[in-house]
C-alpha positions as CSV (number, residue, x, y, z in Angstrom):
1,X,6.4,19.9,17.4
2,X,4.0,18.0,15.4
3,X,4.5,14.3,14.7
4,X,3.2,11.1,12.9
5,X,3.5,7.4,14.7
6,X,4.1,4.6,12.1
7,X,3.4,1.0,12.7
8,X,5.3,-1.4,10.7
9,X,3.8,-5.1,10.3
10,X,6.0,-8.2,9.9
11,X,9.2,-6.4,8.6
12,X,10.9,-9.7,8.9
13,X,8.3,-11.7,6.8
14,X,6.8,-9.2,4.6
15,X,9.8,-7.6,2.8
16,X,9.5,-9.2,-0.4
17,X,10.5,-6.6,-2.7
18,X,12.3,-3.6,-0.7
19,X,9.3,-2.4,0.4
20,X,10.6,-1.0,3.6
21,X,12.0,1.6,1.4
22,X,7.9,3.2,2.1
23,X,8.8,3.5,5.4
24,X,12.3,4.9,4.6
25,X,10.7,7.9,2.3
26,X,7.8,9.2,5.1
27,X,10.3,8.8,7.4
28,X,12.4,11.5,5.2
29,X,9.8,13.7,3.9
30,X,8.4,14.2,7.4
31,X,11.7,14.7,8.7
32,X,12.5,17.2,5.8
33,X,9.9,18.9,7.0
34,X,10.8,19.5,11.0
35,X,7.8,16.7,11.7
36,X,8.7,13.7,14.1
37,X,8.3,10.2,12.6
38,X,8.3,7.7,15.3
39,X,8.2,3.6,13.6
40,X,7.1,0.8,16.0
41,X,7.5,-2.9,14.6
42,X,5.2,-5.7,15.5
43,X,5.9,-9.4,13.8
44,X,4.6,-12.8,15.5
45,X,5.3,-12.9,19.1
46,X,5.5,-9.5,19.8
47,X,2.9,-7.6,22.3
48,X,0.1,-6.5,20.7
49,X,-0.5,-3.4,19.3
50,X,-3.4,-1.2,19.3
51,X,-4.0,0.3,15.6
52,X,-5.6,3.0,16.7
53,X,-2.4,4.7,18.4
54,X,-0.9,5.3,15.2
55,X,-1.6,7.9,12.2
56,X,0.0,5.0,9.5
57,X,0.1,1.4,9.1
58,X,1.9,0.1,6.6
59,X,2.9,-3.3,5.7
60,X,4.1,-4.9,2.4
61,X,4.5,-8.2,0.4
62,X,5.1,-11.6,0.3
63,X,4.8,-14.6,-0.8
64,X,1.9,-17.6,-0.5
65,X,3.8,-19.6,2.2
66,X,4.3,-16.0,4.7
67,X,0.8,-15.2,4.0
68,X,-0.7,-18.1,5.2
69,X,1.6,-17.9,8.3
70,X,1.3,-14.1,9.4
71,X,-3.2,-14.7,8.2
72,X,-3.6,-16.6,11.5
73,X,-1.2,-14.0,13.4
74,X,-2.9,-11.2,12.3
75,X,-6.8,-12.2,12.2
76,X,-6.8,-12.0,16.1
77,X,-6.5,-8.3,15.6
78,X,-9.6,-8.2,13.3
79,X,-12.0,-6.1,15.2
80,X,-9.1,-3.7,16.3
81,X,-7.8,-3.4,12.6
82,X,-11.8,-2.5,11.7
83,X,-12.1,0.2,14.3
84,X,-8.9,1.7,13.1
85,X,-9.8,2.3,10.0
86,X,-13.2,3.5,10.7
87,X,-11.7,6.4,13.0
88,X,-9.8,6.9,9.8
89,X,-6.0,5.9,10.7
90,X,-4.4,5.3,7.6
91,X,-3.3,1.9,6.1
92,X,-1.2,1.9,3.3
93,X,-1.1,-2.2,1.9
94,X,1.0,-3.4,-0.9
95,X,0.3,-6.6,-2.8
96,X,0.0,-9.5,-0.3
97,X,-1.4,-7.3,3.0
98,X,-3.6,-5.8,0.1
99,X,-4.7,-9.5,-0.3
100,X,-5.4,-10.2,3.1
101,X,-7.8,-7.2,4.2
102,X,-10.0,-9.0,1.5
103,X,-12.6,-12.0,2.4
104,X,-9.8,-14.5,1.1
105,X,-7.2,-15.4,-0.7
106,X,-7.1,-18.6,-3.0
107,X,-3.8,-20.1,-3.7
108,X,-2.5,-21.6,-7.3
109,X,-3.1,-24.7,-5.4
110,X,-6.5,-24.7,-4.5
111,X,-5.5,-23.2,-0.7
112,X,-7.5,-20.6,1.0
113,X,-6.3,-18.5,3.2
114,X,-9.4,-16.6,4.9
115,X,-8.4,-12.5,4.8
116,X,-9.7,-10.1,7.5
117,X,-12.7,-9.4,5.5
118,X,-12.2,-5.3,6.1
119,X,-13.1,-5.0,2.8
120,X,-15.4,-6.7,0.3
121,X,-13.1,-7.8,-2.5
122,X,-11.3,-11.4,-2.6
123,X,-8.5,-12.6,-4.8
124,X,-7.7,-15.8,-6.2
125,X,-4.7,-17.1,-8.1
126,X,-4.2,-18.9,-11.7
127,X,-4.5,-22.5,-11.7
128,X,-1.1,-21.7,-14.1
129,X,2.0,-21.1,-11.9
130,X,3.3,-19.5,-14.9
131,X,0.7,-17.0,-15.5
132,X,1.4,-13.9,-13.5
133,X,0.6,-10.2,-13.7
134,X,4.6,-8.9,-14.2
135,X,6.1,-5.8,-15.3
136,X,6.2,-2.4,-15.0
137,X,2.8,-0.2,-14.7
138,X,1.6,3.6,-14.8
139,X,-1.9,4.6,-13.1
140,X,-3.3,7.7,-13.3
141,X,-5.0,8.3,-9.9
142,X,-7.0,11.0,-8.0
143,X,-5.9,12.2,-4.8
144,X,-7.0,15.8,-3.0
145,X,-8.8,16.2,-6.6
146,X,-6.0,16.1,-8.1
147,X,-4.7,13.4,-10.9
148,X,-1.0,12.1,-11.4
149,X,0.6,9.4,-12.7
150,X,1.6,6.6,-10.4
151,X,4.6,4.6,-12.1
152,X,5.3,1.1,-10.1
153,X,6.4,-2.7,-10.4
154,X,3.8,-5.7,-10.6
155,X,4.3,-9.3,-10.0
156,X,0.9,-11.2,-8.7
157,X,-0.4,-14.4,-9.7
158,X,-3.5,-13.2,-7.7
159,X,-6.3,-11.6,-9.7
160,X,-8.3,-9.5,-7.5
161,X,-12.0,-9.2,-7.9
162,X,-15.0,-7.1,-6.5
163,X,-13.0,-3.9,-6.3
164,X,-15.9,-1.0,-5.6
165,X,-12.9,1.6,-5.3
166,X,-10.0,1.5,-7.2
167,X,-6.8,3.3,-6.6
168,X,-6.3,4.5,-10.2
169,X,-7.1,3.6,-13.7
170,X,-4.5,1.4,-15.8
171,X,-2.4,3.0,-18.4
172,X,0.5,0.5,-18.9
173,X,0.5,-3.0,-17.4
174,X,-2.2,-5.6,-15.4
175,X,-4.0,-4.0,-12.4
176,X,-5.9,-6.4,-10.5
177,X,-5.5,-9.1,-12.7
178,X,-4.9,-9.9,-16.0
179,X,-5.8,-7.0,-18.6
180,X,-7.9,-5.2,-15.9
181,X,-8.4,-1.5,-16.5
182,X,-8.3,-0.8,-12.6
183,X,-5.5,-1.1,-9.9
184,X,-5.7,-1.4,-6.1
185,X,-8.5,-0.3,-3.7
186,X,-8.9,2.9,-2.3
187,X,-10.9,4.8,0.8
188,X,-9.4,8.5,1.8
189,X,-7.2,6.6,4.5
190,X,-6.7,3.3,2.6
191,X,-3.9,2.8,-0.7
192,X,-4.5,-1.1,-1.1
193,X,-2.0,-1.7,-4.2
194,X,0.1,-4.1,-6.3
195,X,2.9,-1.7,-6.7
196,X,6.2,-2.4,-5.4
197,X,9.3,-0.5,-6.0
198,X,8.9,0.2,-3.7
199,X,6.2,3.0,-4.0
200,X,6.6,5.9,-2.5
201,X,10.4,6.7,-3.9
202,X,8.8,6.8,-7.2
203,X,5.6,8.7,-6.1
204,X,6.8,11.9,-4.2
205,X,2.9,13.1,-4.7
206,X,1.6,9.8,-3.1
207,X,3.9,10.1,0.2
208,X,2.9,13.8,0.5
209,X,-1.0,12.6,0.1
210,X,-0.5,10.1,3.2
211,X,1.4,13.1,5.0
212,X,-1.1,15.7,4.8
213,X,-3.9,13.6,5.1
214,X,-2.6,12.1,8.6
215,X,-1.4,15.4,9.9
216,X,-4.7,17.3,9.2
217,X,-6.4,14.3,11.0
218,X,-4.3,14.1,14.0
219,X,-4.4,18.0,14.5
220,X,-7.8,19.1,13.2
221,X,-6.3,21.9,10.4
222,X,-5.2,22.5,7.4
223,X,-1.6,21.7,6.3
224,X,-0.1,23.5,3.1
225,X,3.3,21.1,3.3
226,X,6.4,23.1,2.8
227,X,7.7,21.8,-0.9
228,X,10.8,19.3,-1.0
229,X,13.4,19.4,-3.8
230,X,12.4,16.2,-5.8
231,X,14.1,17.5,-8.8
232,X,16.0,14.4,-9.2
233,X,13.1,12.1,-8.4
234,X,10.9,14.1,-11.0
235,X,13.7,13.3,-13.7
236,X,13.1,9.8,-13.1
237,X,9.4,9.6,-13.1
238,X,9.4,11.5,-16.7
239,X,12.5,9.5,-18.5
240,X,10.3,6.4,-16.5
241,X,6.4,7.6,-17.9
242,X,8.5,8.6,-21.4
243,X,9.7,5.0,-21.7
244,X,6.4,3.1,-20.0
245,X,3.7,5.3,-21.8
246,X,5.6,5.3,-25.6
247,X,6.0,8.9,-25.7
């Protein structure tokens, strides 16, 4: 029977806004589907784990003070985490981890916290405690050529700069910082975002993408994934888009 392997990173420090709910909604759709989902956590002290055992890594958000703790945790898995994703595991990195696979992030204080440089983007925060990137936002991305509507929740002070791939265009709300018309980062096997929610429950189309992506890797074929009954969920996103978009 086929099966995905998910590594979780820092559940007990990066849980900021229910984002283990990600985990929660692969771990049903696969499951839905007669697929084995298998999760392994690492958090500070654990043995190290070697990213390229597993099809997913995921890990969410948090605040400035976990960031700068988990940073110097995490950086001595630099060269491991960049060989991962060039053999095209798939990382999926909400608000502060997207922050940290940057060159660095720069505090409200003056702070910085140097990221993994994986990528070539950095963010840094207002000055302004005050000022933040908050509410609810809509994206329209592109994924397996196809566009849809990605509804989520933002709440950054960071404002993230040199962003070469976006995850979607803004229809409603910040992006990357303040006014931007982009959101998140994006590779085939990389969904860098802002978005809590947490994601994926709101975004049945954006679970299946990381599903069929990582099971045509790991097997070398074609997957057409057997449909799921997200009539409920698809009531949501339109009463949510309805409401967001002014329709």
């Amino acid at each position: 029977m086929e099966s995905l392997k998910i590594l979780y990173l820092y559940p007990d420090i990066l849980e900021l806004y229910g984002d283990y709910g990600n985990i929660q909604v692969l771990k049903y759709r696969l499951e839905k589907r007669n697929f084995i989902c298998t999760i392994d956590r690492y958090s500070i002290g654990d043995d190290a784990p070697n990213f390229q055992d597993y099809d997913i890594v995921f890990a969410g958000g948090g605040a400035d003070n976990e960031q700068s703790i988990l940073a110097t945790d995490l950086i001595k898995y630099k060269e491991n985490i960049k060989l991962a994703v060039k053999s095209g595991t798939f990382f999926l990195l909400i608000c502060g981890a997207y922050q940290l696979f940057g060159k660095y992030y720069k505090d409200s204080n003056g702070n910085t916290t140097p990221g993994l440089e994986i990528f070539p983007y950095y963010t840094a925060s207002n000055p302004d405690k005050k000022k933040r990137c908050i509410g609810n936002i809509v994206i329209e991305a592109t994924l397996n050529e196809k566009k849809t509507k990605v509804i989520g929740f933002e709440n950054h002070g960071g404002q993230t700069f040199d962003v070469f791939s976006p995850f979607g265009n803004v229809l409603c709300g910040n992006g990357n910082k303040f006014g931007d018309k982009y959101e998140g980062f994006f590779l085939d096997n990389v969904i860098a975002t802002y978005l809590h929610g947490p994601l994926l429950s709101k975004n049945p189309d954006v679970a299946d993408y990381i599903i069929k992506y990582c099971l045509e890797r790991k097997y070398n074929r074609e997957f057409k994934l057997q449909d799921l009954n997200d009539e409920f969920e698809n009531l949501c996103r339109k009463q949510l888009l309805d409401k967001f978009l002014n329709k």
